[in-house]
Structure formats: structure tokens, C-alpha cells
N, C-alpha and C positions, 0 to 999 in steps of 0.2 A: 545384100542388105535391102534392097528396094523389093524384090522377093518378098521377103519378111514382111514388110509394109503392109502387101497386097492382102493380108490374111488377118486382117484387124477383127473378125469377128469370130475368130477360133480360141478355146477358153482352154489353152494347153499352160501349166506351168511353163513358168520361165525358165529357163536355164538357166545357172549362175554367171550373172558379169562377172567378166573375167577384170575387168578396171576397176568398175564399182562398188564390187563384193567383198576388194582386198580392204582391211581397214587402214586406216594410214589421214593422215595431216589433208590430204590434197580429197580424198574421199568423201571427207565431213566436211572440207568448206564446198565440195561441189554442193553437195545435200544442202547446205545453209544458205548460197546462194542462190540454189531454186527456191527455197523456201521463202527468204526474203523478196524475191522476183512475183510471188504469188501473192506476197499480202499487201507488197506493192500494187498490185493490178485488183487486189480485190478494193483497195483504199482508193485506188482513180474510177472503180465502175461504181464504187459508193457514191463518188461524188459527185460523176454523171450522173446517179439515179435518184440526187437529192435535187440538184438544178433542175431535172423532168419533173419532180415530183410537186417541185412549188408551181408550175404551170397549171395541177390537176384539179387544181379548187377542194380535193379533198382533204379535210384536217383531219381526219384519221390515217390515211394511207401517207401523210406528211411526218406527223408524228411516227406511225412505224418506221419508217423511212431513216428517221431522226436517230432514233434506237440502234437501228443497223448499223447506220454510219457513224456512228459515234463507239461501238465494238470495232470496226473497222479501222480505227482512228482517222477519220475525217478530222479534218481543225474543225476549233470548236467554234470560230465565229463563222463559217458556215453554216454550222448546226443549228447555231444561234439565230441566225436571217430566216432561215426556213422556218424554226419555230416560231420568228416573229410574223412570218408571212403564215404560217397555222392560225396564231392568236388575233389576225387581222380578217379573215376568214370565217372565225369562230362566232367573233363579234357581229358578222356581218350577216351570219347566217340563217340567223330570225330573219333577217329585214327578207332576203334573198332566198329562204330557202324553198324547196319546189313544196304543192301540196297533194295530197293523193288524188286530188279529182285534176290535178294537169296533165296526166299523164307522161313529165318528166320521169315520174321514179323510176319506173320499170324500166326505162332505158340504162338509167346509171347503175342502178344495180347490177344488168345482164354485163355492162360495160365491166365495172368494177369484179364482179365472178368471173370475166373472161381475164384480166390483167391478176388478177389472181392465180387462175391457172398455168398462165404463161411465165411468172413471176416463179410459181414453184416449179415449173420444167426447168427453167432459166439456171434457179438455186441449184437444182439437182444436179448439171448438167456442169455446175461449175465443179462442185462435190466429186463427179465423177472424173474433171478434168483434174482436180488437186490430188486423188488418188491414183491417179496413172502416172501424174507427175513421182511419187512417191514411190512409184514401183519399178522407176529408173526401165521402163521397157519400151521400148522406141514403139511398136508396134500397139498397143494400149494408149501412150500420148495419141497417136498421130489418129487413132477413131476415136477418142476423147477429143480432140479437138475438132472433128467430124460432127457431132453430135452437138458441141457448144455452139459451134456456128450457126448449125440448124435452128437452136433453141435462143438464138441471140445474148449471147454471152459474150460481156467487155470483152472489145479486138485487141486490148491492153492482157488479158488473161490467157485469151489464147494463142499472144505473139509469145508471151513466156514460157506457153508449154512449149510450143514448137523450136524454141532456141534451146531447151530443155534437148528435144531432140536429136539437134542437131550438136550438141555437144557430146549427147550419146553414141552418135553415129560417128562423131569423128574419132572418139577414144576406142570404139573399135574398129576402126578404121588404124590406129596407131597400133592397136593392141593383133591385128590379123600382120600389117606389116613388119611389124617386130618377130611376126612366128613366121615370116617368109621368110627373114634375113636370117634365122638360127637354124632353121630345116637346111636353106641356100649352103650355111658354113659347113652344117653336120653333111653334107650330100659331096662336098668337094674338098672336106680335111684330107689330107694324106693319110695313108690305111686304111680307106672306110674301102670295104670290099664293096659297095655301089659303084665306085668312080671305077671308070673303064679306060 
């Protein structure tokens, strides 16, 4: 299994889980409980990224913010403080805001295009972490969560995928010991022309 791991960046079909693949009652709540596990953690880095965002002075990126988290299901009197901390901002923003002979702008702009970018690696990175989660393949999680880390993606999102894993690895782990104990019976039944 740890083999397996090592080769996270080989783009071989999966083979069929032998646990996973069966369909059955215990199959679909695994599936359901990842799946609630992931919008769980996407709803706790919302709302980390709503508390950063009211620090930013910016009422546009608060507002977006607002938007997300509220698809997310953020509570809404969260949503609510931030958009009052927007509308507090907005107000204030004549009195305070920079003009083009200070040369503040060209800072926040480069600032706000760089948190941009990092923001869609971030998104992506998550995206890519929900679809490995999805593909139930230990080897896809575990450099999906390689990548999220890099790109700083909630450690709520990728402790999920990785328990994700490890509940992967342990059902075959149940599912190779089970094919040891039936090869062990078939290899020392009485009349197997093997046993000596």
C-alpha cells in the first residue's frame, strides 16, 4: 500500500475497489460521509475567509466573500457582521479613500491581483482535492492533499481528505486479509492436492 502512494503523479486508471465498488447500505453512507465531511470543512474555511476578509478594508472582496459563504452555508449573522463591516467601509470610503497622485493605488491593486491569483490556485486546489476525494483512490487523495497544502487550503479540508484515506487504506487492508484467511483455508482443506 505505501508503494502505491509513492506514484501519486502516474495517470493510470484505477482498478476497481474491491470494498468500494460493491454497491450495498455501508458503500453509500461511506460516500455520504465523505461528502458531508467536505462541505463541512468547506463551510469552516468560509468562515475563516470571511473573519480575514473583514480585516481587508476591501468592500468588494468582503462582499464576494459574503456570496461564497453564504453558498457555503456560513450562519447568516456572520454574514451579516461582515456585511455590516462592508456597509461601514463603504460609507467611509469617500472620507478615506487613496487618490491617484498618492500613489497608494498601484500597491493595492498589485496586492489585491496577487490575492486573486492565490485565491483561484487555493479554489482550484480545493476542486481538485473534492474530486480525488470522489474517486475513492488513496493515491489521487494523498497528492491532492499535496497540492492543497501547497496552495494553502483549509487544514479542516485536507484533514478530511486524508481520514478519507485512511479509511480507504484500512478497507483494504480488511479486504487483502480476508483474501489471506480464504487462499490460508483453500491451501490446507483436506484433498487440496497442494497440502503435502
Amino acid at each position: 500500500m505505501a508503494q502505491g502512494l509513492s506514484h501519486a503523479g502516474s495517470h493510470q486508471p484505477n482498478p476497481p475497489h474491491p470494498f468500494l465498488d460493491r454497491p450495498g447500505p455501508r458503500t453509500e453512507s461511506l460516500r455520504m460521509t465523505i461528502q458531508n465531511k467536505l462541505v463541512a470543512a468547506r463551510r469552516m474555511r468560509s468562515e475563516e475567509e470571511l473573519q480575514e476578509v473583514m480585516t481587508s478594508g476591501s468592500v468588494k472582496r468582503i462582499q464576494a466573500t459574503c456570496k461564497r459563504a453564504e453558498l457555503a452555508g456560513v450562519p447568516q449573522a456572520s454574514i451579516d457582521a461582515a456585511l455590516a463591516v462592508a456597509e461601514q467601509l463603504g460609507t467611509a470610503d469617500g472620507q478615506e479613500a487613496g487618490t491617484p497622485g498618492d500613489g497608494n493605488i498601484a500597491g493595492v491593486a498589485g496586492a489585491e491581483r496577487d490575492s486573486g491569483l492565490v485565491r483561484a490556485r487555493r479554489l482550484r486546489a480545493e476542486q481538485e482535492l473534492m474530486e480525488a476525494a470522489k474517486s475513492f483512490s488513496a493515491k489521487q487523495v494523498e497528492a491532492a492533499c499535496k497540492r492543497a497544502e501547497i496552495a494553502g487550503v483549509a487544514r479542516a479540508n485536507i484533514d478530511a481528505a486524508r481520514e478519507v484515506v485512511q479509511k480507504l487504506l484500512a478497507a483494504e487492508g480488511m479486504h487483502a486479509d480476508t483474501q489471506a484467511v480464504v487462499a490460508e483455508d483453500v491451501r490446507t482443506e483436506p484433498g487440496n492436492p497442494e497440502v503435502a
